[in-house]
C-alpha positions, 0 to 999 in steps of 0.5 A: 305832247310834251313829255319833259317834266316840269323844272318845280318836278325835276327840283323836287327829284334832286330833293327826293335823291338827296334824302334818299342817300342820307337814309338808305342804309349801305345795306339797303338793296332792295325791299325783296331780299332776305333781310330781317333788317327791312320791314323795319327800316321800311317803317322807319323810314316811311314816317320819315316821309311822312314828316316831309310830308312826301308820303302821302303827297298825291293825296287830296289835302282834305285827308293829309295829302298835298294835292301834288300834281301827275308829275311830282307823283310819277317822281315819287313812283320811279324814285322809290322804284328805282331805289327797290321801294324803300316805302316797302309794304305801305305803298299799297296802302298809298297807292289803292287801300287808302284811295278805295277808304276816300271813295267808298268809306264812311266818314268814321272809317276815313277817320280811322284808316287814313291817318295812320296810313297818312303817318306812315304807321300801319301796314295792309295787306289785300286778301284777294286770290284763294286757292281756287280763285286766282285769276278767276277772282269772282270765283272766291268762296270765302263767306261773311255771314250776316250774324245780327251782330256783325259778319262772321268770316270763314275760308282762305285767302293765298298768296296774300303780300306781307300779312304776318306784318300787316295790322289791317286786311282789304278784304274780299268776301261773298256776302250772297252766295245766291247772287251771281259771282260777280255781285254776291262780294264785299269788301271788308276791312280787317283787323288782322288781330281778330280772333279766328284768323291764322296766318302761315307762311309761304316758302318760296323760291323767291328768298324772303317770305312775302307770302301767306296763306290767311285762315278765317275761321267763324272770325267775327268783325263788326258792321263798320269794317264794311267798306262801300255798299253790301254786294257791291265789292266787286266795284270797290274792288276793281276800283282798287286794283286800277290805282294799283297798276298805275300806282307800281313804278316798274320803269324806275326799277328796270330803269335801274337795273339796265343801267347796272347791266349796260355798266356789268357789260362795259366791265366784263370780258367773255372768255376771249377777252372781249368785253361784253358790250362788244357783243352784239347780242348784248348791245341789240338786247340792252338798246331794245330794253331801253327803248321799251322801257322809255314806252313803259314809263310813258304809258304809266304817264298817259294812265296817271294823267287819264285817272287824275281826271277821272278817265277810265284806265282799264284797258292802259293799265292792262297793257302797262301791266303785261309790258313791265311783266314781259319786261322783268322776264327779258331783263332777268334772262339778260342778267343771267345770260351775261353774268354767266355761272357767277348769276347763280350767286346769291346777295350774301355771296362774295361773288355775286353780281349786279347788286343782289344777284341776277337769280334774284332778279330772275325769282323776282320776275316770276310773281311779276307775271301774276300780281296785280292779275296774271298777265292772261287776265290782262291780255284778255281785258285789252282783247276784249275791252280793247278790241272788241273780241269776243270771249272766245 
């Protein structure tokens, strides 16, 4: 199988890296620091792409896309990963939300979410994970109670990415507490205006605030933010996070930040005077990362290629997901281990290494192992839809 992308693919990435360096500004990073600067620019320069018609671009034409092919997507994923995703919060709307609306919306709800996400104008967040229903998600006890007039909404939501930015929430919901975890659920599309809804920020240890706590309380929304049929959320939903998966360009990022190590490690010395490349440690770590991270991004090919022709990708994208989050782990320790005393260093320090620091990478890695469902959820898909073990 040939894996070379084709030469219309590879003329659109030198268009894309050129675009790139004209709007990334010299204080641009990545979208993960703590910045008031990149929510915004990230706004800005998602409509940007959206003018070139680039942000959309993987998206059926019919609802503002191009049709692009597998591999002009891949280009987009591993060219904004690369570049700390410059599109910033909206890529979930591109990769998922806006997908999950094509296949389970009605024609008024497409009308309505597609096109501003399509310009590059409106931010999602997705409120899944809840206190107690992390990794068990079927566990959630958030209630949408039928009201004769519209759903009224009360519970909590955790963990939930961007929402004091966000104007619309994919929300899951439990619609029949009778009916067992898995089909009582749906899914619901938010908006984060509504009366009844809190939104409190989560300290982390991570730097920027990125997550939040969501409060519902008797929050009233009308019939038609009901996406797909009512108990059936659980497939919409599952619908939804394959396309997130495969959607997260990880080998860009990784791709990125070993080419800023091997380039640390060429001009660094230990305290010997030796450079750091001359370790054999280092070399042997640097050249297995490397070659994981060339299996990663062919495994993200063979999941977009499966799901563009409407294959199921549970099970690959279960493996891909658990790859690139042992992945950010080993780079992270790698980065510390090299940089020594100066990787504690923070991005607005003087001192600080391999762009943003390597404590940041190492912070950044942590929720790798958690979003888009914790590495244990998907070491139990491949064991179990992959292999055929049993539960326990």
């Amino acid at each position: 199988m040939n894996f070379e992308y084709p030469a219309e693919a590879e003329a659109f990435r030198n268009e894309l890296r050129a675009f790139l360096a004209a709007e990334l500004p010299t204080w641009w990073t990545n979208l993960w620091v703590n910045d008031d600067r990149v929510i915004p620019f990230t706004l800005e320069f998602c409509q940007k792409m959206a003018a070139k018609g680039w942000l959309a671009m993987a998206w059926p034409k019919e609802y503002g896309g191009s049709d692009a092919d597998i591999w002009h997507q891949n280009v987009v994923r591993e060219e904004m990963w690369g570049r700390g995703e410059p599109r910033g919060p909206q890529f979930m709307n591109l990769n998922y939300i806006g997908p999950a609306i094509m296949m389970f919306g009605t024609d008024a709800q497409k009308e309505r979410y597609i096109k501003p996400m399509v310009a590059g104008e409106v931010i999602w967040c997705q409120g899944f994970s809840e206190p107690d229903a992390g990794s068990d998600l079927a566990s959630l006890r958030t209630r949408a109670d039928d009201t004769g007039a519209g759903f009224k909404i009360n519970g909590q939501k955790i963990w939930t990415s961007y929402a004091a930015q966000a104007q619309y929430c994919f929300l899951m919901a439990r619609t029949d507490p009778n009916a067992p975890k898995h089909k009582g659920i749906s899914v619901f599309l938010v908006d984060m205006r509504t009366l009844g809804i809190t939104v409190r920020p989560i300290q982390s240890m991570g730097g920027p605030i990125e997550f939040h706590e969501v409060f519902f309380d008797d929050a009233e929304v009308p019939y038609d933010t009901l996406l797909g049929p009512l108990n059936q959320g659980w497939r919409v939903a599952m619908s939804a996070l394959e396309g997130e998966r495969a959607g997260v360009g990880f080998a860009g990022l990784y791709g990125l930040q070993l080419e800023k190590l091997s380039q640390f490690a060429r001009e660094s010395q230990d305290i010997s005077g030796e450079p750091l490349s001359h370790r054999a440690d280092v070399r042997s770590k640097l050249v297995r990362l490397r070659a994981l991270n060339r299996a990663l991004r062919l495994l993200m090919y063979k999941v977009v290629a499966n799901q563009a022709g409407g294959d199921s990708v549970l099970v690959d994208s279960a493996i891909y997901k658990t790859l690139a989050g042992d992945m950010s782990m080993q780079i992270a320790h790698l980065a510390m281990d090299v940089a020594g005393p100066r990787g504690f260093c923070l991005e607005n320090d003087p001192m600080v290494t391999l762009g943003d620091g390597a404590f940041r990478w190492w912070t950044h890695a942590l929720p790798v192992q958690i979003a888009v469902g914790s590495s244990e959820i998907q070491r139990n898909i491949i064991a179990q839809r992959g292999l055929g073990l049993p539960r326990r």
